[in-house]
LUMLUMDREN-2810 file (N, C-alpha, C; in Angstrom, 1 decimal):
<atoms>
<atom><aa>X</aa><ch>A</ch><at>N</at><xx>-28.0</xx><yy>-41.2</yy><zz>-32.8</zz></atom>
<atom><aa>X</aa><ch>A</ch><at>CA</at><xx>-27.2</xx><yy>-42.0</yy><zz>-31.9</zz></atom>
<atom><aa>X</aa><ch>A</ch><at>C</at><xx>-27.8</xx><yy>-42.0</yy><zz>-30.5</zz></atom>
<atom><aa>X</aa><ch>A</ch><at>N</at><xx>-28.8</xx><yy>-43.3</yy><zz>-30.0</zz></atom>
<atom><aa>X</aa><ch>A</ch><at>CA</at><xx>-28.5</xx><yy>-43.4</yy><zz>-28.6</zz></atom>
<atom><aa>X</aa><ch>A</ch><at>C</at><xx>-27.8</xx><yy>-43.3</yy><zz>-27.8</zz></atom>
<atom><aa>X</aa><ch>A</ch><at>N</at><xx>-28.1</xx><yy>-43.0</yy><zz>-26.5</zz></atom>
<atom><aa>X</aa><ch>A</ch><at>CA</at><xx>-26.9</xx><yy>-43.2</yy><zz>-25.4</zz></atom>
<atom><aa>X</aa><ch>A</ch><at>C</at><xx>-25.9</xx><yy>-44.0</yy><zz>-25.5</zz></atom>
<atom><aa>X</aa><ch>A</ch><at>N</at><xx>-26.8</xx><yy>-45.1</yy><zz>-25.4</zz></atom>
<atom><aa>X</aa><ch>A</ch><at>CA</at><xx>-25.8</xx><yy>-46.5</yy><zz>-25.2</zz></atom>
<atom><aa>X</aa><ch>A</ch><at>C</at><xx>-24.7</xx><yy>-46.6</yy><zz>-26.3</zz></atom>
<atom><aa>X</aa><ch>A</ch><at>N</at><xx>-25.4</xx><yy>-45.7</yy><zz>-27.5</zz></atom>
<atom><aa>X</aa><ch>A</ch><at>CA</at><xx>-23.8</xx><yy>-45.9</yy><zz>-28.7</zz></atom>
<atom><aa>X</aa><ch>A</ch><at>C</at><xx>-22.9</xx><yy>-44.6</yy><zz>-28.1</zz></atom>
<atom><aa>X</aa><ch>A</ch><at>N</at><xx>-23.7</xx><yy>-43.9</yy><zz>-27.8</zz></atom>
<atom><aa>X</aa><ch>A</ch><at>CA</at><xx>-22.6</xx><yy>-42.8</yy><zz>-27.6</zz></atom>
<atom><aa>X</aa><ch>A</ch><at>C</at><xx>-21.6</xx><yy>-43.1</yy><zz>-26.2</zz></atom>
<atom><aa>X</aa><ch>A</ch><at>N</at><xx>-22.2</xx><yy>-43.6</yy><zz>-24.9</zz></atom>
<atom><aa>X</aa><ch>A</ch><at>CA</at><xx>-21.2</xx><yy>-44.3</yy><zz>-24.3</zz></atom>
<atom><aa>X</aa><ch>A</ch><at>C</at><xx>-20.6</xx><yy>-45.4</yy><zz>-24.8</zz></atom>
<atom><aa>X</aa><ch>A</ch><at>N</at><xx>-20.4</xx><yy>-46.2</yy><zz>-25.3</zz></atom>
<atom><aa>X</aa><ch>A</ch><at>CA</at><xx>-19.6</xx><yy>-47.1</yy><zz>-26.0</zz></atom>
<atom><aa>X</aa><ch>A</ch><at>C</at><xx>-18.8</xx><yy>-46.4</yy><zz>-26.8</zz></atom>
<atom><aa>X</aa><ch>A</ch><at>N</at><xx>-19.4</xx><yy>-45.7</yy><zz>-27.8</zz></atom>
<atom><aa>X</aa><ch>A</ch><at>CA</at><xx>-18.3</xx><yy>-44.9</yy><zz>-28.4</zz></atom>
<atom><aa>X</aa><ch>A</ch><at>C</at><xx>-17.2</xx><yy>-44.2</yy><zz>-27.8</zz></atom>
<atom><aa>X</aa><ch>A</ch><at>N</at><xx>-17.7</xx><yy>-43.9</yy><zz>-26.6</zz></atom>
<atom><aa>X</aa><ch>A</ch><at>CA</at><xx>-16.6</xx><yy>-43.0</yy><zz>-25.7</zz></atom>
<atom><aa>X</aa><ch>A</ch><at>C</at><xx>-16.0</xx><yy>-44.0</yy><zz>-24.8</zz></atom>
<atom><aa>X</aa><ch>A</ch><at>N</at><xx>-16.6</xx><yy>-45.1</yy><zz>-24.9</zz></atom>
<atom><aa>X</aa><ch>A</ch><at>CA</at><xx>-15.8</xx><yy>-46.4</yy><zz>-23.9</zz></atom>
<atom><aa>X</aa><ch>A</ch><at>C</at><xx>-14.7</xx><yy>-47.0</yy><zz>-24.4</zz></atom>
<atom><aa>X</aa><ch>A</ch><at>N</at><xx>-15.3</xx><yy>-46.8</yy><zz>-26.2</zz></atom>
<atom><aa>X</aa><ch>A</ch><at>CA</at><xx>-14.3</xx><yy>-47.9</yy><zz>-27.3</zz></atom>
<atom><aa>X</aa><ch>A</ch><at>C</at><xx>-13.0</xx><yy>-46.9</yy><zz>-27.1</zz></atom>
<atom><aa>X</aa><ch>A</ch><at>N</at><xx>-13.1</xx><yy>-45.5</yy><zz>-27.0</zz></atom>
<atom><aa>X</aa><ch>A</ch><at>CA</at><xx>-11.8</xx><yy>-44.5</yy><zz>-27.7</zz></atom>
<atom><aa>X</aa><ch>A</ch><at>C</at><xx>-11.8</xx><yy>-43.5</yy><zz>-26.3</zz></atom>
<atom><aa>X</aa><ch>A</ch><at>N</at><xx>-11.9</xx><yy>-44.2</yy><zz>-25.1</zz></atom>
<atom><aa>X</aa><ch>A</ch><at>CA</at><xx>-11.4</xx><yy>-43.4</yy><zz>-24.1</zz></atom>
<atom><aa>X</aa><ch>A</ch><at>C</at><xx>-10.1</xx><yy>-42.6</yy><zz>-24.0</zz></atom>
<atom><aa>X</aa><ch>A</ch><at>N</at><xx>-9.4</xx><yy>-42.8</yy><zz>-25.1</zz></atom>
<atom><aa>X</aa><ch>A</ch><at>CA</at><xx>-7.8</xx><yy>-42.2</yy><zz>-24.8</zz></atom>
<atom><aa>X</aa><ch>A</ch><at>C</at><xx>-8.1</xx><yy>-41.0</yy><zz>-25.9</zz></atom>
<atom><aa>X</aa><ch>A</ch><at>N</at><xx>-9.2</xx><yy>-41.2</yy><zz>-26.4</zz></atom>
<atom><aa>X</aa><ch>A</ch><at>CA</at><xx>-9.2</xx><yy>-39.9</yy><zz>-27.3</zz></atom>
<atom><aa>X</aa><ch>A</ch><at>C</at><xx>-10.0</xx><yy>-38.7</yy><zz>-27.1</zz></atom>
<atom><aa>X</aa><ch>A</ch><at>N</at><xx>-11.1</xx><yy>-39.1</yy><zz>-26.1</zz></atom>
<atom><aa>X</aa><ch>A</ch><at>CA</at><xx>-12.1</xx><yy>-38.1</yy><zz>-25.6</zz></atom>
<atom><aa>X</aa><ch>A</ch><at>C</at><xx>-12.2</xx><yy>-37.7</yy><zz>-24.1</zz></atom>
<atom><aa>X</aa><ch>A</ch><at>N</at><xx>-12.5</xx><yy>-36.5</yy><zz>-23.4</zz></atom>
<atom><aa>X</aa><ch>A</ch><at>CA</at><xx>-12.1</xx><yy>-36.2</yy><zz>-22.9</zz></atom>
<atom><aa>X</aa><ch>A</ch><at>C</at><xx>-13.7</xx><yy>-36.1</yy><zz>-22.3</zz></atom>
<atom><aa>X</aa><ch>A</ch><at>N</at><xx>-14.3</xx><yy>-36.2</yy><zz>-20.8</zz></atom>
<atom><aa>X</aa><ch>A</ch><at>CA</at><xx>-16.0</xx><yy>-36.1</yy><zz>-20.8</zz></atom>
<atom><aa>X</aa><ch>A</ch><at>C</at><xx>-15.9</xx><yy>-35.2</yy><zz>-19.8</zz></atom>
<atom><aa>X</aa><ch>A</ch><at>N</at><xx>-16.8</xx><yy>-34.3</yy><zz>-20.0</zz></atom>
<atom><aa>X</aa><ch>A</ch><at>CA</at><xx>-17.4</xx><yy>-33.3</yy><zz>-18.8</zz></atom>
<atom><aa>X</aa><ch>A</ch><at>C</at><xx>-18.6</xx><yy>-33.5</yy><zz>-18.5</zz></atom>
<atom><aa>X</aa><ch>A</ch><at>N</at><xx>-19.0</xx><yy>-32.9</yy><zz>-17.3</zz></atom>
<atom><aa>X</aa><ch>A</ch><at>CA</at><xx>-19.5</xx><yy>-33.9</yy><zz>-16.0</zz></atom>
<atom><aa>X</aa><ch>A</ch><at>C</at><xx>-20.6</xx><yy>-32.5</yy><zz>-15.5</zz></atom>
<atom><aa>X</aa><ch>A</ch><at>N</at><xx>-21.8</xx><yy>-31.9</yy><zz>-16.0</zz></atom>
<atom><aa>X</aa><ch>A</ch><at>CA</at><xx>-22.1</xx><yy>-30.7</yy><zz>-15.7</zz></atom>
<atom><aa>X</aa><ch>A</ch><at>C</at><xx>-23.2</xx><yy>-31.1</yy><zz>-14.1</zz></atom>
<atom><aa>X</aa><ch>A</ch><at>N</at><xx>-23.7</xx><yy>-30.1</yy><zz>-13.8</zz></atom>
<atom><aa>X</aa><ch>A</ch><at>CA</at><xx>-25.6</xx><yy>-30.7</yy><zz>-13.2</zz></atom>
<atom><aa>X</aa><ch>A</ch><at>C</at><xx>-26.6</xx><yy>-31.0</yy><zz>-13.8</zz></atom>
<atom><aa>X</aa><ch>A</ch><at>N</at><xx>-25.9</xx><yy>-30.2</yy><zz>-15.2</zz></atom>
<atom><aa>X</aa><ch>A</ch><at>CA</at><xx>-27.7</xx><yy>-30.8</yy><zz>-15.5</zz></atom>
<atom><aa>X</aa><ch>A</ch><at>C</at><xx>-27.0</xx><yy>-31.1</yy><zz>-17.1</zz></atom>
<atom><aa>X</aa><ch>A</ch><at>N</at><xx>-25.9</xx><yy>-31.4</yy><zz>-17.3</zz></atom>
<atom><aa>X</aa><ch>A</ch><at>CA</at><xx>-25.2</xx><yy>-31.9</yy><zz>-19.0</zz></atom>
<atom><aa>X</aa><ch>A</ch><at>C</at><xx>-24.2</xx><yy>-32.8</yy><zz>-18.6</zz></atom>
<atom><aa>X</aa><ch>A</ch><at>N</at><xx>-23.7</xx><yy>-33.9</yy><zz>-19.4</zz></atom>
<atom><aa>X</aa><ch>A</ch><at>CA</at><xx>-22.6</xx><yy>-34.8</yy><zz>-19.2</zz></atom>
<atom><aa>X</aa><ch>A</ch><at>C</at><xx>-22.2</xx><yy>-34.4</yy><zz>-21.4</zz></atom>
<atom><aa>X</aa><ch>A</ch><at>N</at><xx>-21.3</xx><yy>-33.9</yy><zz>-21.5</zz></atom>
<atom><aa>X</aa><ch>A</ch><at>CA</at><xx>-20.7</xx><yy>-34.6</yy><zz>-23.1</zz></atom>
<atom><aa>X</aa><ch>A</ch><at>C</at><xx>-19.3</xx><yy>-34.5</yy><zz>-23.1</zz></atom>
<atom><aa>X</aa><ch>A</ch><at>N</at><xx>-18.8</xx><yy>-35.1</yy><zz>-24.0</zz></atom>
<atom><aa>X</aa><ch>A</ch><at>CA</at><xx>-17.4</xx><yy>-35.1</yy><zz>-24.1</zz></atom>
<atom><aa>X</aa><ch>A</ch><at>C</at><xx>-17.1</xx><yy>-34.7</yy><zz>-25.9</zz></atom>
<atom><aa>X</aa><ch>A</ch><at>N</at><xx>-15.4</xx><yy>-34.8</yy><zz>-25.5</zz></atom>
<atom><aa>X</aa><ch>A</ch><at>CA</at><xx>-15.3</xx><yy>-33.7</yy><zz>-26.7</zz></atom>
<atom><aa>X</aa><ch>A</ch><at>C</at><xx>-14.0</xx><yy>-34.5</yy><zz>-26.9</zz></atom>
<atom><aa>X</aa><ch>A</ch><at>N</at><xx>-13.2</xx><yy>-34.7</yy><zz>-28.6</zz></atom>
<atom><aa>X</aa><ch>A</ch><at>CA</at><xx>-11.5</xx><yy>-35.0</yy><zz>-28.2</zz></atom>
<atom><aa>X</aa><ch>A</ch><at>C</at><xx>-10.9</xx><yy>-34.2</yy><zz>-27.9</zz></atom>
<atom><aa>X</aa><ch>A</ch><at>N</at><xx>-9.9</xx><yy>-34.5</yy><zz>-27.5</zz></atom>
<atom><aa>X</aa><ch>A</ch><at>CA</at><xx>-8.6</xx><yy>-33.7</yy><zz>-27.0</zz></atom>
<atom><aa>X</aa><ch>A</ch><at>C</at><xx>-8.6</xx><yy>-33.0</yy><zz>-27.9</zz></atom>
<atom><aa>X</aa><ch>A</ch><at>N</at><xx>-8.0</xx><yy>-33.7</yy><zz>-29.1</zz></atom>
<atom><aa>X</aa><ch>A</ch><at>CA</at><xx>-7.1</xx><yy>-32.5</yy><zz>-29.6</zz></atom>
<atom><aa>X</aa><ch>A</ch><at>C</at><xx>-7.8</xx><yy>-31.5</yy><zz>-30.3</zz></atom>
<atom><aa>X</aa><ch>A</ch><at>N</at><xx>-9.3</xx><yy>-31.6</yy><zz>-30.0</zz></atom>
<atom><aa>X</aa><ch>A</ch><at>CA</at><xx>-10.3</xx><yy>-30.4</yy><zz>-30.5</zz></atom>
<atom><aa>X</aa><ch>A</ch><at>C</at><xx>-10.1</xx><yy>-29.5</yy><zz>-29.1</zz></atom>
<atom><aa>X</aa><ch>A</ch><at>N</at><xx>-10.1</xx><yy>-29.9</yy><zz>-28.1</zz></atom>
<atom><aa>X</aa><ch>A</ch><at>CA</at><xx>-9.9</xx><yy>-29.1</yy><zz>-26.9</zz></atom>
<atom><aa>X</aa><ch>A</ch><at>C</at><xx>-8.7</xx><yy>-28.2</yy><zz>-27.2</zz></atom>
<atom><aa>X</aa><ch>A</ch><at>N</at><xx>-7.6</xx><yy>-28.7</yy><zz>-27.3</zz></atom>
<atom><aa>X</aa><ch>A</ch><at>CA</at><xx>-6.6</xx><yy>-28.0</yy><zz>-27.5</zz></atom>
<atom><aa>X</aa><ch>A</ch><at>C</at><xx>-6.4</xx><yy>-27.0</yy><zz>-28.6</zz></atom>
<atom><aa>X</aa><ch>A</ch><at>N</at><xx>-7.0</xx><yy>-27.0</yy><zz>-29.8</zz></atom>
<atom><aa>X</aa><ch>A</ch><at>CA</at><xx>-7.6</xx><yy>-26.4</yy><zz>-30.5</zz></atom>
<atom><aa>X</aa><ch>A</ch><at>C</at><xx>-8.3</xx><yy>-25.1</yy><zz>-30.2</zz></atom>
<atom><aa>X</aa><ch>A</ch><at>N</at><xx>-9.6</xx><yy>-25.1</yy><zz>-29.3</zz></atom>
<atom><aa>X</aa><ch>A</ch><at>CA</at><xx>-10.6</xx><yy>-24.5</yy><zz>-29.6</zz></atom>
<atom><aa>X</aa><ch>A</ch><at>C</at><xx>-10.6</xx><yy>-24.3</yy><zz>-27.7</zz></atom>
<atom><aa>X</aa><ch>A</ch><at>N</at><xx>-9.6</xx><yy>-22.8</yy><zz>-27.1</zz></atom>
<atom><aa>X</aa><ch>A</ch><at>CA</at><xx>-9.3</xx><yy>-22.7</yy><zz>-26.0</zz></atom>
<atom><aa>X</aa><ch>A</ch><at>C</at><xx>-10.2</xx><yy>-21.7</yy><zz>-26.0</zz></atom>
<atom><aa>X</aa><ch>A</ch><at>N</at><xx>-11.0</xx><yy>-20.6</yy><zz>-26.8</zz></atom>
<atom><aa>X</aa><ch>A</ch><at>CA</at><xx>-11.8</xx><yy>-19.6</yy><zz>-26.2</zz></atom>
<atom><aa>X</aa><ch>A</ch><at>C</at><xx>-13.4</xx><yy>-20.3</yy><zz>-25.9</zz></atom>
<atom><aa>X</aa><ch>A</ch><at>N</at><xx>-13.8</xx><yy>-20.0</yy><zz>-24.9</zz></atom>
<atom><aa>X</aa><ch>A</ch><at>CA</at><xx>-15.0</xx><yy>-20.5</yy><zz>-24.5</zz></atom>
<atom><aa>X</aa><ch>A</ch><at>C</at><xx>-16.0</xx><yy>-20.2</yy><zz>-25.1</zz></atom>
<atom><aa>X</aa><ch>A</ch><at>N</at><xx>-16.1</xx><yy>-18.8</yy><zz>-26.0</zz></atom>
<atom><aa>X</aa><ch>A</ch><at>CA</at><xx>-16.9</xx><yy>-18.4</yy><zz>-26.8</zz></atom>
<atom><aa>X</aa><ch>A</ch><at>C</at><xx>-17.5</xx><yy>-19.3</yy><zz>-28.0</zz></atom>
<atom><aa>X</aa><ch>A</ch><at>N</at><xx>-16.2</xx><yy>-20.0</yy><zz>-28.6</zz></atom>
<atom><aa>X</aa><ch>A</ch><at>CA</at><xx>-15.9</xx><yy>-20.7</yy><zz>-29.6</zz></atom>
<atom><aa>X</aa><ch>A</ch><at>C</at><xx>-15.6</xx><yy>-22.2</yy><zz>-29.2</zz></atom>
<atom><aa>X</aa><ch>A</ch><at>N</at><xx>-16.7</xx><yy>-23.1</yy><zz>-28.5</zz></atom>
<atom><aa>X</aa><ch>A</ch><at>CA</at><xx>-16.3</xx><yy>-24.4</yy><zz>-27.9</zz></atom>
<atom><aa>X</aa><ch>A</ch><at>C</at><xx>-16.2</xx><yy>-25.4</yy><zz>-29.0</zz></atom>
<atom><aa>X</aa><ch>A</ch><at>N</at><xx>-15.0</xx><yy>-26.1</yy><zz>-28.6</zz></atom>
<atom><aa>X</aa><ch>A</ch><at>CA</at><xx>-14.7</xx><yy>-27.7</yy><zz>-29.5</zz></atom>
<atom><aa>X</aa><ch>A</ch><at>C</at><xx>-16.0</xx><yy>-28.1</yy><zz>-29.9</zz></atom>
<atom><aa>X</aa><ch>A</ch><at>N</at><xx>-16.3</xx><yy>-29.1</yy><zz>-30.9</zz></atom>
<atom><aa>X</aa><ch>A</ch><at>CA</at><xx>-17.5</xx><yy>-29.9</yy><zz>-31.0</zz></atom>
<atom><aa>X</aa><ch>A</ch><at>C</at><xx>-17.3</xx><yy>-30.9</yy><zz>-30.1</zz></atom>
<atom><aa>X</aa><ch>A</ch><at>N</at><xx>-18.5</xx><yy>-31.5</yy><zz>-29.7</zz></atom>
<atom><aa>X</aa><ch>A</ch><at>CA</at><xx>-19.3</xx><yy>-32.2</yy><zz>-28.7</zz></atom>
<atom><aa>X</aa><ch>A</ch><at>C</at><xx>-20.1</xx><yy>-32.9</yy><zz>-28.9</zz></atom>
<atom><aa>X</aa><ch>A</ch><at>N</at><xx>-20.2</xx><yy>-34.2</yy><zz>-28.5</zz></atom>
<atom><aa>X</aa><ch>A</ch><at>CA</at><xx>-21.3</xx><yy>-34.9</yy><zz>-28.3</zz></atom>
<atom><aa>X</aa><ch>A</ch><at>C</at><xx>-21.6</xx><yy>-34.8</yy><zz>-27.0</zz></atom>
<atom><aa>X</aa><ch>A</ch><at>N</at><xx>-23.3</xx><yy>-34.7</yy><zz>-26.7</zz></atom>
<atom><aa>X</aa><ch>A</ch><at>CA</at><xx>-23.7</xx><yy>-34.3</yy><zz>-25.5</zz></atom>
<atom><aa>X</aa><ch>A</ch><at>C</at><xx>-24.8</xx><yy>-35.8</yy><zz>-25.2</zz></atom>
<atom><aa>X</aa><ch>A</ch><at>N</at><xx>-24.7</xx><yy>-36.4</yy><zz>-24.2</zz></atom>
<atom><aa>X</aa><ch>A</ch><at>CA</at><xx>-26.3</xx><yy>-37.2</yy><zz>-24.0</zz></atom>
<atom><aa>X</aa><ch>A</ch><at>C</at><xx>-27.6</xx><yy>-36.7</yy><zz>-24.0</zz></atom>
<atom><aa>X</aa><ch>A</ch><at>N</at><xx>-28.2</xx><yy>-37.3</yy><zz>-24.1</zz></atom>
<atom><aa>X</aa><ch>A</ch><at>CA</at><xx>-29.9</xx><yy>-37.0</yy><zz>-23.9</zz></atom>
<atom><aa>X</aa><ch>A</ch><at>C</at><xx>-30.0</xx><yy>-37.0</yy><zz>-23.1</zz></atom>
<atom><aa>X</aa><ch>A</ch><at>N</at><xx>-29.9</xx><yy>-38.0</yy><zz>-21.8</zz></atom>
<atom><aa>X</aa><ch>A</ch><at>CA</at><xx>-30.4</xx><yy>-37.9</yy><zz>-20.6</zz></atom>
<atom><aa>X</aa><ch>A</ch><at>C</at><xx>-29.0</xx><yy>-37.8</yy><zz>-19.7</zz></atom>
<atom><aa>X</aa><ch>A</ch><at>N</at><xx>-29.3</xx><yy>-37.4</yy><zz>-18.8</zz></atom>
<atom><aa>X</aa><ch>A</ch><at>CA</at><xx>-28.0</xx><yy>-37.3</yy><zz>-17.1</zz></atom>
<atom><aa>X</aa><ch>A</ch><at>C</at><xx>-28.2</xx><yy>-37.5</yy><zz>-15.7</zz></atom>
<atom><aa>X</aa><ch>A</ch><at>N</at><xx>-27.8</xx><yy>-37.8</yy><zz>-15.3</zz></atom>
<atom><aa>X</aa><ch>A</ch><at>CA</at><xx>-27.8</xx><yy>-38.1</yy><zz>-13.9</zz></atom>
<atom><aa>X</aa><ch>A</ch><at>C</at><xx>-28.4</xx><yy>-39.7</yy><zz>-14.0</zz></atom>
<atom><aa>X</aa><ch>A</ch><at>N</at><xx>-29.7</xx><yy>-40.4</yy><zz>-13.3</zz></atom>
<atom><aa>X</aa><ch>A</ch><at>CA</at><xx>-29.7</xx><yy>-41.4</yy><zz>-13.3</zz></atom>
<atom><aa>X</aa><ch>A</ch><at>C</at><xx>-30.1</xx><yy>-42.3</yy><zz>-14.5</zz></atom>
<atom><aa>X</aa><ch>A</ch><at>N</at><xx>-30.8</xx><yy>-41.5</yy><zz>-15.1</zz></atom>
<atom><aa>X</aa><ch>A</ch><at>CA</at><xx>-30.8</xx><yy>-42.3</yy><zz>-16.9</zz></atom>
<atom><aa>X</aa><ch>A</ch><at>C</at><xx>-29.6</xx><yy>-42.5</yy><zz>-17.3</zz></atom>
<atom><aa>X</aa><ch>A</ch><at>N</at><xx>-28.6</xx><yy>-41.6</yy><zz>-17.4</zz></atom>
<atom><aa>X</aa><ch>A</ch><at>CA</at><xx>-27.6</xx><yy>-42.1</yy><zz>-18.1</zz></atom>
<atom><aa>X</aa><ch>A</ch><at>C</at><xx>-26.4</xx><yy>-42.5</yy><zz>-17.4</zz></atom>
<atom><aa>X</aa><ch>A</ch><at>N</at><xx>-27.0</xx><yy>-43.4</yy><zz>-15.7</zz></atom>
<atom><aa>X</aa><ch>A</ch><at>CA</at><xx>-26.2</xx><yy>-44.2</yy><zz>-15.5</zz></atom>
<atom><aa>X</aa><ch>A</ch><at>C</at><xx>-26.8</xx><yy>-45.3</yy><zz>-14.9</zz></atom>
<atom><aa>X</aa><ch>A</ch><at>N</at><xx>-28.1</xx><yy>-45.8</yy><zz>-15.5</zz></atom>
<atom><aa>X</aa><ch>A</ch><at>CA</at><xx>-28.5</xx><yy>-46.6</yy><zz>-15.9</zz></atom>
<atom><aa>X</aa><ch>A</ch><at>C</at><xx>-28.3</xx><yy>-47.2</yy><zz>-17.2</zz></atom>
<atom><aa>X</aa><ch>A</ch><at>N</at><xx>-28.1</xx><yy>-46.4</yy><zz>-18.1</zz></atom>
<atom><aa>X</aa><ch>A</ch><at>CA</at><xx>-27.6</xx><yy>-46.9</yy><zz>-19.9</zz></atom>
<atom><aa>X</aa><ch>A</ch><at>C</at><xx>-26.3</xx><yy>-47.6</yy><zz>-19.8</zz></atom>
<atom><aa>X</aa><ch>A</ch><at>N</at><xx>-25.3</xx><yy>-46.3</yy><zz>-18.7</zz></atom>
<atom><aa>X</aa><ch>A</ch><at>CA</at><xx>-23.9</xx><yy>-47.2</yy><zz>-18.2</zz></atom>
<atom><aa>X</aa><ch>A</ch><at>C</at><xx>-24.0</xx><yy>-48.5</yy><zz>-18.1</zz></atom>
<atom><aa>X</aa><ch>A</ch><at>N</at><xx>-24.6</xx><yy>-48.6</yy><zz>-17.2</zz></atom>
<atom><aa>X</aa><ch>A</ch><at>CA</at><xx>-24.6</xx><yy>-50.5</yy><zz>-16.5</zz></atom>
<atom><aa>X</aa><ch>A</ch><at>C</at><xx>-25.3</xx><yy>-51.0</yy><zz>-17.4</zz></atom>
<atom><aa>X</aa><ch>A</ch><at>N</at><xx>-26.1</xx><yy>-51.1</yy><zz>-18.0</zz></atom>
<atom><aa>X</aa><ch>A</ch><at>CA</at><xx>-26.5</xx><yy>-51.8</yy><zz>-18.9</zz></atom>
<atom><aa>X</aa><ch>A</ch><at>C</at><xx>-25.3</xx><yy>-51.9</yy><zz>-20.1</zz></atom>
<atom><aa>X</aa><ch>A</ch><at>N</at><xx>-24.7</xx><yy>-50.6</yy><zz>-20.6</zz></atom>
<atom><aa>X</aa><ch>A</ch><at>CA</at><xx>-24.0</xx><yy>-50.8</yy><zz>-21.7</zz></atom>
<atom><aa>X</aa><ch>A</ch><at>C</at><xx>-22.7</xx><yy>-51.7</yy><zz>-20.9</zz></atom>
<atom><aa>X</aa><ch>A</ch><at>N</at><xx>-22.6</xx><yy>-51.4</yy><zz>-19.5</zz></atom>
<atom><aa>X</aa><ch>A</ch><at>CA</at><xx>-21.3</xx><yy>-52.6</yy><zz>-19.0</zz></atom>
<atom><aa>X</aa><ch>A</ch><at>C</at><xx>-22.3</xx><yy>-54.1</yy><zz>-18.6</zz></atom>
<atom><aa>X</aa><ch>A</ch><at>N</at><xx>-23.3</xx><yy>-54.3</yy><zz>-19.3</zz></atom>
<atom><aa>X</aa><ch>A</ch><at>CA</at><xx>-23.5</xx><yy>-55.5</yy><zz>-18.7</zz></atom>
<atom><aa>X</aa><ch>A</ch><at>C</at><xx>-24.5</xx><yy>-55.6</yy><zz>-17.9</zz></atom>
<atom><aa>X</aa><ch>A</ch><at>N</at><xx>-24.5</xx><yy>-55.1</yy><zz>-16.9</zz></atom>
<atom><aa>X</aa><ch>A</ch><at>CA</at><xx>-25.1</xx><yy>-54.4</yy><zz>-15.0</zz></atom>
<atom><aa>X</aa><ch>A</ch><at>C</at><xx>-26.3</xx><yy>-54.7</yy><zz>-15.7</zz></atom>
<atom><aa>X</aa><ch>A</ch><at>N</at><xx>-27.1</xx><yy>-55.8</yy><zz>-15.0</zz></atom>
<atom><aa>X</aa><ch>A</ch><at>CA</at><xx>-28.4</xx><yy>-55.9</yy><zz>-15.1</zz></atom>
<atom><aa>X</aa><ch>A</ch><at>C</at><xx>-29.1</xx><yy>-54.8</yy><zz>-14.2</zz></atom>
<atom><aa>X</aa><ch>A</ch><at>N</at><xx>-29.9</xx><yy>-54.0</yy><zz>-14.7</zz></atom>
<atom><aa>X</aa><ch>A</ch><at>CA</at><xx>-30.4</xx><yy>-52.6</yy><zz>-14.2</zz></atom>
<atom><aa>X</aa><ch>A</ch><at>C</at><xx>-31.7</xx><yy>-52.2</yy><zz>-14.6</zz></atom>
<atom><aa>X</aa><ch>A</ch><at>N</at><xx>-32.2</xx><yy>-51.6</yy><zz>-14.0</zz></atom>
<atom><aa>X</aa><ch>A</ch><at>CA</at><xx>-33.5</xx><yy>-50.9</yy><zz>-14.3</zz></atom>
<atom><aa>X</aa><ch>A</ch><at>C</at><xx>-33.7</xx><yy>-49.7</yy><zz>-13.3</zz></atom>
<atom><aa>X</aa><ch>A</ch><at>N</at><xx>-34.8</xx><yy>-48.9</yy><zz>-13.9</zz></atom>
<atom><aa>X</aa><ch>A</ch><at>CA</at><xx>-35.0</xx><yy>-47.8</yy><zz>-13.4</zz></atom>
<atom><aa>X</aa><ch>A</ch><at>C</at><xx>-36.2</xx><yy>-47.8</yy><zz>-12.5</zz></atom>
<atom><aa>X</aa><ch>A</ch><at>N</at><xx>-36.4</xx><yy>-47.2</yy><zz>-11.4</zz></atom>
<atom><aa>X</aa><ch>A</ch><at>CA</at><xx>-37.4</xx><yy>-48.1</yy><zz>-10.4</zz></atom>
<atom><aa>X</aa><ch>A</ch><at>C</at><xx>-38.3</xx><yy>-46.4</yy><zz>-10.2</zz></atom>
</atoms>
């Protein structure tokens, strides 16, 4: 799965996934696996991106449309 599916995917079902926002990781996870799976040891499953920071908010605007490129 590319970025661009995986934001979309998380664009289509925003009320279901929940995204974290690291320095050097962006993935999101659903809720109700969060609420599930409270020890840190033992983390919810995740989809994580491949890229972060400005690749993967360049895939953003692109996946919203945003004519973009990476310069």
């Amino acid at each position: 799965m590319t970025d661009k599916e995986k934001f979309e995917l998380l664009l289509e079902n925003k009320e279901i996934y929940r995204c974290f926002i690291d320095n050097d990781s962006v993935w999101f996870s659903k809720k109700e696996d969060i609420e599930k799976y409270s020890d840190y040891n033992n983390p919810p499953p995740y989809i994580e991106f491949s890229q972060y920071g400005y690749e993967l908010l360049n895939e953003i605007f692109n996946a919203l449309g945003i004519d973009s490129e990476l310069v």
